[in-house]
C-alpha positions as CSV (number, residue, x, y, z in Angstrom):
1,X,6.1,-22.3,3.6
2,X,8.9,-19.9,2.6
3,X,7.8,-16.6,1.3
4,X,10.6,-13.8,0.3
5,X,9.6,-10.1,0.4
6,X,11.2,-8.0,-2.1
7,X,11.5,-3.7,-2.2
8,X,13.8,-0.7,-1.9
9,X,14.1,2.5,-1.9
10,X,12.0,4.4,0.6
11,X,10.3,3.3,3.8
12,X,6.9,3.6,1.6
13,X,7.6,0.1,0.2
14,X,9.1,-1.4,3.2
15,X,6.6,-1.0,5.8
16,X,3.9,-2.4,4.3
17,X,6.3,-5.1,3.5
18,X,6.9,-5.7,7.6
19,X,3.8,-5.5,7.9
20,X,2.6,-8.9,5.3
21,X,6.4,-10.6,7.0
22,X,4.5,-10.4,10.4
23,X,1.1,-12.0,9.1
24,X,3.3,-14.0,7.4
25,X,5.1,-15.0,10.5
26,X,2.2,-15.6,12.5
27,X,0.8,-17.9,9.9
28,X,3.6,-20.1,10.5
29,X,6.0,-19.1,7.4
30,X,9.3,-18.3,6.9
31,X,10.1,-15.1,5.8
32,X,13.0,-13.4,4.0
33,X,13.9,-10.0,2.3
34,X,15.8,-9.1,-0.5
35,X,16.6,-5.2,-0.9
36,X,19.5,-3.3,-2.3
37,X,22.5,-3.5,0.3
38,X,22.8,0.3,1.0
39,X,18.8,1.0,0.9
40,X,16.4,2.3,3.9
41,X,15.4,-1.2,3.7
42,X,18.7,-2.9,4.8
43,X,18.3,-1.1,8.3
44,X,14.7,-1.9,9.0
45,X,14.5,-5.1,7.8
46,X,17.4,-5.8,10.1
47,X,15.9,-4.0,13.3
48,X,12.8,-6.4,12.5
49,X,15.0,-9.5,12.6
50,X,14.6,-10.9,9.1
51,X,16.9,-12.7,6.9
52,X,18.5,-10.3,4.9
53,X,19.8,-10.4,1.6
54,X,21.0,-7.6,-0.6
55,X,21.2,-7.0,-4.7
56,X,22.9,-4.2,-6.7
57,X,20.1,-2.6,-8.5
58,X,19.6,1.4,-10.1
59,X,17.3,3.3,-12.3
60,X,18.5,5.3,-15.4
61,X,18.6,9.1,-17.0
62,X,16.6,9.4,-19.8
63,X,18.9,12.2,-21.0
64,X,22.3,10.1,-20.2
65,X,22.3,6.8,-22.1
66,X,25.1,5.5,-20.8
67,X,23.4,5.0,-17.3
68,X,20.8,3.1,-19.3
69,X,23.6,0.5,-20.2
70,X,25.0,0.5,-16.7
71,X,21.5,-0.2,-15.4
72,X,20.9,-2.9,-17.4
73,X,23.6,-4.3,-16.7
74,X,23.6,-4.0,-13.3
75,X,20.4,-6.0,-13.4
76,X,21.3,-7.8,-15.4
77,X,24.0,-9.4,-12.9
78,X,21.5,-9.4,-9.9
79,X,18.9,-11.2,-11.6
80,X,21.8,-13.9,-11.9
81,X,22.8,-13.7,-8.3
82,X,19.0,-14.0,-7.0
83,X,18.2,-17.0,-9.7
84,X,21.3,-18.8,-7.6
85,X,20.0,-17.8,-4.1
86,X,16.8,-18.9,-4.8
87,X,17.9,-22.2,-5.9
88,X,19.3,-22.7,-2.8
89,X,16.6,-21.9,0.0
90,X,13.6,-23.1,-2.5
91,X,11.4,-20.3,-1.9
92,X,7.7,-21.1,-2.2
93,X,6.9,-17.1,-3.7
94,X,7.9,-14.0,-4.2
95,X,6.5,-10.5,-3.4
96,X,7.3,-7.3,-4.8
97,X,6.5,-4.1,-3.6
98,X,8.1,-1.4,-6.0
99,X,11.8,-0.2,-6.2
100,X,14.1,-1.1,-8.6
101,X,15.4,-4.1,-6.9
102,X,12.2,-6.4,-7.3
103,X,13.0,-6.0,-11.1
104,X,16.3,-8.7,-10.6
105,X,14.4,-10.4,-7.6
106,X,10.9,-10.8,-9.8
107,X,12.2,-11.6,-13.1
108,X,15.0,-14.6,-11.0
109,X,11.8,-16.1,-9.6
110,X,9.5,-15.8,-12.8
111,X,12.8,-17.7,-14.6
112,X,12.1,-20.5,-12.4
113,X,8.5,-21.0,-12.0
114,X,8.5,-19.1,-8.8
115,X,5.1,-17.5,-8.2
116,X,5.4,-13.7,-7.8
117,X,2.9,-11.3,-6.2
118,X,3.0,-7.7,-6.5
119,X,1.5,-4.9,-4.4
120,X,1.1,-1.5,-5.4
121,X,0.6,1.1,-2.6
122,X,0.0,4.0,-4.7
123,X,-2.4,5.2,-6.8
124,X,-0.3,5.2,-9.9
125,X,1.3,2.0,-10.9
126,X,5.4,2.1,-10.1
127,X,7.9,1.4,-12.9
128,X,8.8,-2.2,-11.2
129,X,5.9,-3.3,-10.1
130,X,4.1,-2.7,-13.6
131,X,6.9,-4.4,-15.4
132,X,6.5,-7.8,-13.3
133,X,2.6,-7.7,-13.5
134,X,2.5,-9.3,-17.4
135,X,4.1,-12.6,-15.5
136,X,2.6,-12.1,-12.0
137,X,0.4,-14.4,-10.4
138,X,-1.5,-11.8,-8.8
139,X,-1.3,-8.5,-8.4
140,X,-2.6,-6.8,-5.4
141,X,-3.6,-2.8,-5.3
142,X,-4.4,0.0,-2.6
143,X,-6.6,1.4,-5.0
144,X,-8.4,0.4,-7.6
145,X,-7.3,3.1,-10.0
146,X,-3.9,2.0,-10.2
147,X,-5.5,-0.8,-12.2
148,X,-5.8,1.5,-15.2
149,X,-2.2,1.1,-15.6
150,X,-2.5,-2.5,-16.5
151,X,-4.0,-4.4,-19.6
152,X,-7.4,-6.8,-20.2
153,X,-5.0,-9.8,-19.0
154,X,-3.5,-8.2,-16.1
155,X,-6.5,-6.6,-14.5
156,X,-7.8,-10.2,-14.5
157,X,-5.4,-11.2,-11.5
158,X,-6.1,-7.9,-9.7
159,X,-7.0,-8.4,-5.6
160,X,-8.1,-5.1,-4.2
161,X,-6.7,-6.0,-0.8
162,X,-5.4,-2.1,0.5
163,X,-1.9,-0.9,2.2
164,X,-1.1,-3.3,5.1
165,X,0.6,-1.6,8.5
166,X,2.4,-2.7,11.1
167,X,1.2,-3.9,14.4
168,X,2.9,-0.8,16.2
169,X,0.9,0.8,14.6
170,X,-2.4,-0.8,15.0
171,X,-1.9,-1.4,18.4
172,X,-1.0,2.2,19.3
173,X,-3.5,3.4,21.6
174,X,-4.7,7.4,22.2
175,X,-3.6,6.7,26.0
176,X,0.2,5.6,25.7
177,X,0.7,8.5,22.8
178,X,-0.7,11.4,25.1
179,X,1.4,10.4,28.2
180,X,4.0,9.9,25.6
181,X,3.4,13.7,24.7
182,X,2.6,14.7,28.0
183,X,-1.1,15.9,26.7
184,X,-3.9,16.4,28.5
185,X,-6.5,13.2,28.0
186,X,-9.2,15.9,27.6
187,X,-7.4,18.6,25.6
188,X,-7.4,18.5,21.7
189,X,-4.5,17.5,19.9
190,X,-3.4,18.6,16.5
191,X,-0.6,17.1,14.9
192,X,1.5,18.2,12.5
193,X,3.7,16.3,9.8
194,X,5.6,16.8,6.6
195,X,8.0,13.7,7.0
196,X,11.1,12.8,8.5
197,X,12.5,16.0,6.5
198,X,9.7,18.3,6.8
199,X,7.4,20.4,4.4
200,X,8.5,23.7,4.6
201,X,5.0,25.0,3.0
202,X,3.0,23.0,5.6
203,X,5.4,24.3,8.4
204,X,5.1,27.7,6.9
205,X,0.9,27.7,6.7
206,X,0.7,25.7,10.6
207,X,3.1,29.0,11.6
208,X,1.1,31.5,10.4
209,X,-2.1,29.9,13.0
210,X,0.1,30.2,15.8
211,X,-2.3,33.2,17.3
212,X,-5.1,31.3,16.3
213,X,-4.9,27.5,17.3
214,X,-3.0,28.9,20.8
215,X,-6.3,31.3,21.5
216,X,-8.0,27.7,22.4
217,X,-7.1,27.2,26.1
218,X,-7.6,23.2,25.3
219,X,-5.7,22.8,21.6
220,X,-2.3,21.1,22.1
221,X,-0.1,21.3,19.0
222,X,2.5,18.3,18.2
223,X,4.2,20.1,15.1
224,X,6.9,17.7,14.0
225,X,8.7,20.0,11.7
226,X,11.1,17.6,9.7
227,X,14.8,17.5,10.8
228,X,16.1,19.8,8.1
229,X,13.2,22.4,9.0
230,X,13.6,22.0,12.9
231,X,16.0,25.0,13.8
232,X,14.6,27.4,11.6
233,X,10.8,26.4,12.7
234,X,12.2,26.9,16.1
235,X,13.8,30.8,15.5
236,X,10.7,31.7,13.8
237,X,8.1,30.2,16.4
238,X,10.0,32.0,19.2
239,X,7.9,30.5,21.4
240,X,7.4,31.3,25.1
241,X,8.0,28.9,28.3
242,X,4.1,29.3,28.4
243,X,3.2,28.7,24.9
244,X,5.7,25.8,24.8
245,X,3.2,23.9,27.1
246,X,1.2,23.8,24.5
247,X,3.1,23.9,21.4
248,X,5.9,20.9,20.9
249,X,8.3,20.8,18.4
250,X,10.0,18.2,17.1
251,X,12.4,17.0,14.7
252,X,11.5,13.5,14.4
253,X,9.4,11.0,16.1
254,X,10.2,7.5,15.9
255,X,6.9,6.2,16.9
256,X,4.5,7.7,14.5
257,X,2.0,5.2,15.5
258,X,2.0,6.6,19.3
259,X,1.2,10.3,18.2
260,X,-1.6,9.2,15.7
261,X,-3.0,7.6,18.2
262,X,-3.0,10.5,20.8
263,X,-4.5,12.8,17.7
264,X,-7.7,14.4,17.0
265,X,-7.0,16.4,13.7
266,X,-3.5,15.3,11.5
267,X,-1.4,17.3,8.7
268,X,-0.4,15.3,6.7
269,X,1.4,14.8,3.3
270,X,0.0,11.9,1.3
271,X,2.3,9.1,0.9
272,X,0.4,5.9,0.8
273,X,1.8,4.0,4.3
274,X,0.8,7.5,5.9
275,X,-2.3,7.2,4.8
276,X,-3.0,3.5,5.8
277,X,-1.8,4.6,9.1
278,X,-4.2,7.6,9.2
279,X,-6.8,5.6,7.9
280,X,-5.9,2.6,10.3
281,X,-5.9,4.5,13.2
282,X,-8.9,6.7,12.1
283,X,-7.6,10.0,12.2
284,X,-9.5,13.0,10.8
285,X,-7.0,14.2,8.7
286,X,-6.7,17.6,6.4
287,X,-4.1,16.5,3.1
288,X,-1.0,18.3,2.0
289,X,0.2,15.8,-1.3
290,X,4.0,16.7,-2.2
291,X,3.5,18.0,-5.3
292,X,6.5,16.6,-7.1
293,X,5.8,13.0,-6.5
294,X,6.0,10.5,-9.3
295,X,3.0,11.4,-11.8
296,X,1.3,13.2,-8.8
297,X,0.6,9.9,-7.4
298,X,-0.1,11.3,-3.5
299,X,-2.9,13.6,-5.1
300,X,-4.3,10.9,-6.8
301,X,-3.7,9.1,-3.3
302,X,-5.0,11.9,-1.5
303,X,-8.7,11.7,-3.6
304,X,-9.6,8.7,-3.1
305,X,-9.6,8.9,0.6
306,X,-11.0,12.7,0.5
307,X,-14.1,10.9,-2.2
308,X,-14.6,8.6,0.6
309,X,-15.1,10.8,3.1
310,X,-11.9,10.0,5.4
311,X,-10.0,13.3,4.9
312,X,-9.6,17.5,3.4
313,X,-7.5,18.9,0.9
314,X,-5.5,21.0,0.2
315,X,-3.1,21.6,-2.6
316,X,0.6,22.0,-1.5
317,X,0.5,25.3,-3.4
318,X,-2.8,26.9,-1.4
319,X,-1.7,25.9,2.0
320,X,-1.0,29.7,3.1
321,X,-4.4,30.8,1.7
322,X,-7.5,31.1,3.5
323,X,-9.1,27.4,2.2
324,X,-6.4,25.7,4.6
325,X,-6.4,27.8,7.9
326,X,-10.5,27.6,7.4
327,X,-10.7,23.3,6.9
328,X,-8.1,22.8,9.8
329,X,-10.4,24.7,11.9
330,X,-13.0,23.6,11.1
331,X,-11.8,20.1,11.9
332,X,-10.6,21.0,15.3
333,X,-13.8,23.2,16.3
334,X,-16.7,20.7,14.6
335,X,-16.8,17.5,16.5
336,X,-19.6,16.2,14.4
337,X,-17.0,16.9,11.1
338,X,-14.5,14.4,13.1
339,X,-16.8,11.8,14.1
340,X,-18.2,11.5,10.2
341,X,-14.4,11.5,9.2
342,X,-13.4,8.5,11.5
343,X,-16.7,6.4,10.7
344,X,-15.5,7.0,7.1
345,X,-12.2,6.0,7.9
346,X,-13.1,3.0,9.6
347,X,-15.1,1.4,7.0
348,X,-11.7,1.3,4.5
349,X,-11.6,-1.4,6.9
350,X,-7.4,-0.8,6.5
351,X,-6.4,-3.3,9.4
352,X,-7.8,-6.4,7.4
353,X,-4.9,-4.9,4.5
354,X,-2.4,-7.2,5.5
355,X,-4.5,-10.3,5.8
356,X,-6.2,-10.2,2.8
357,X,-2.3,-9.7,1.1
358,X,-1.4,-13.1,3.1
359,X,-4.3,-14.5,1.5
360,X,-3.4,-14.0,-2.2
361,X,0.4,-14.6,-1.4
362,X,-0.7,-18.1,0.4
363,X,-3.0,-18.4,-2.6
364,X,-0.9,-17.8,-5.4
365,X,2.0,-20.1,-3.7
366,X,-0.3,-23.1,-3.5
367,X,-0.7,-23.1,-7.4
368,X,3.1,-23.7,-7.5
């Protein structure tokens, strides 16, 4: 069976995306990708060795009209050039997971009978994804509120199936990311994260607890401060050889799944495929959501794991009051509060994600 993958535009979309190609793969199926040929997704899908192939595809200004004409059109052209490459390698479905290019990709496939599957990572409902749902054959969702976006019809083909990650991830083990780190086995670890660019509030809150979380002889903190935020993080920690021992900084890690592994606490922002890999990996975690996210969506994110019982939070606008510096300690000090946060996180059940999104794409190709 030949199944192409279809997203764009941040790594948000792509990884999950990995993740179903290698369930996909070990199901015996061929598996392709179709992204925009400049997008995030045209390096990672490559580094994962996958089939590669890339459409022209933008959004539009509300407020400038004419880039609504050039992004019709634009579409317009791709959705001929993927109706012509599918009718050359035959695939069996499609599967769309958000960014402007699975508009040309989805509506190519729907044009010839091709089943297409959409999943929706975030809370809220994405632009492309809730334009392919009408004519989707299923349409899979993180979380069940996003299904509030959709009509009577629609929400009949909804699979609540959750936010697949990758194997690196799930096989990342506490040991290999503390030797990794060079921390203790016995020490506690807090790690801190605002993206591969940084938070500059999170930064700024963590900073302010230097005294603090460095008065506990056994706290270890992994603050991975963003590449933009690095140097001026680094002048204002001023930190000594001694305190350096115990307090890393870093501009970027390229295995994420390696230092949630080796975590006890996590700050964290609340993009969905960070919080399938918090919630994979069962990390207590205390929530920064970037407030200027599409319609809030990583706050809405953000609840639903906090309601379950997986997670704190904390508005990005309160992180330097009191409410933060007392949950993060309160995570690190209360072993009982992290125990009752990873049994919580646990029963998401968030590793079965990309096998119950293999199911409905197998499922939904068979009707074909």
């Amino acid at each position: 069976m030949k199944v192409v993958l279809s997203g764009g535009g941040t790594a948000g979309h792509i990884n999950p995306a990995l993740a179903l190609a290698e369930e996909l793969a070990n199901r015996g199926c061929e598996v392709l990708f179709a992204g925009t040929p400049t997008g995030v997704e045209a390096k990672l899908v490559a580094d994962a060795g996958i089939e590669f192939r890339g459409f022209k595809a933008s959004g539009f200004n509300r407020k400038k009209p004419l880039s609504l004409v050039k992004g019709v059109a634009t579409i317009q052209r791709s959705t001929g050039e993927a109706k012509r490459w599918f009718q050359e390698i035959s695939p069996d479905a499609v599967v769309a997971f958000g960014g402007y290019v699975c508009v040309p990709v989805g509506r190519a496939a729907e044009s010839l009978g091709i089943p297409v599957v959409i999943h929706e990572q975030n809370s809220v409902m994405g632009m492309a994804n809730k334009y392919l749902a009408h004519r989707a054959a299923a349409i899979c969702l993180t979380y069940e509120h996003a299904a509030k976006a959709l009509d009577e019809a629609e929400r009949k083909k909804v699979v609540l199936t959750g936010n697949p990650v990758r194997s690196s991830v799930l096989h990342a083990s506490r040991e290999a990311g503390r030797r990794m780190l060079n921390v203790p086995d016995d020490a506690r670890m807090l790690l801190v994260t605002g993206g591969s660019l940084g938070a500059r509030h999170v930064n700024q809150a963590v900073m302010a607890l230097k005294d603090e979380l460095l008065s506990r002889e056994d706290v270890y903190v992994v603050h991975l401060t963003g590449r933009r935020e690095f140097e001026a993080v680094r002048e204002q920690m001023a930190l000594t050889d001694v305190q350096a021992k115990r307090w890393q900084l870093i501009a970027y890690q390229d295995r994420m799944g390696d230092a949630m592994a080796a975590a006890d606490v996590i700050v964290s922002r609340a993009g969905a495929s960070s919080l399938a890999e918090i919630s994979a990996l069962a990390v207590p975690a205390l929530l920064v959501p970037f407030p200027a996210a599409t319609e809030d969506h990583q706050t809405m994110n953000a609840r639903a794991y906090v309601d379950a019982g997986c997670a704190y939070l904390v508005p990005d606008a309160q992180v330097e009051s009191p409410e933060f510096a007392e949950k993060l300690l309160h995570l690190l000090d209360d072993p009982q509060a992290r125990l009752d946060m990873q049994e919580a996180a646990r029963a998401q059940n968030t590793v079965g994600a990309a096998a119950k999104l293999a199911d409905a794409v197998l499922s939904a190709a068979n009707t074909r």
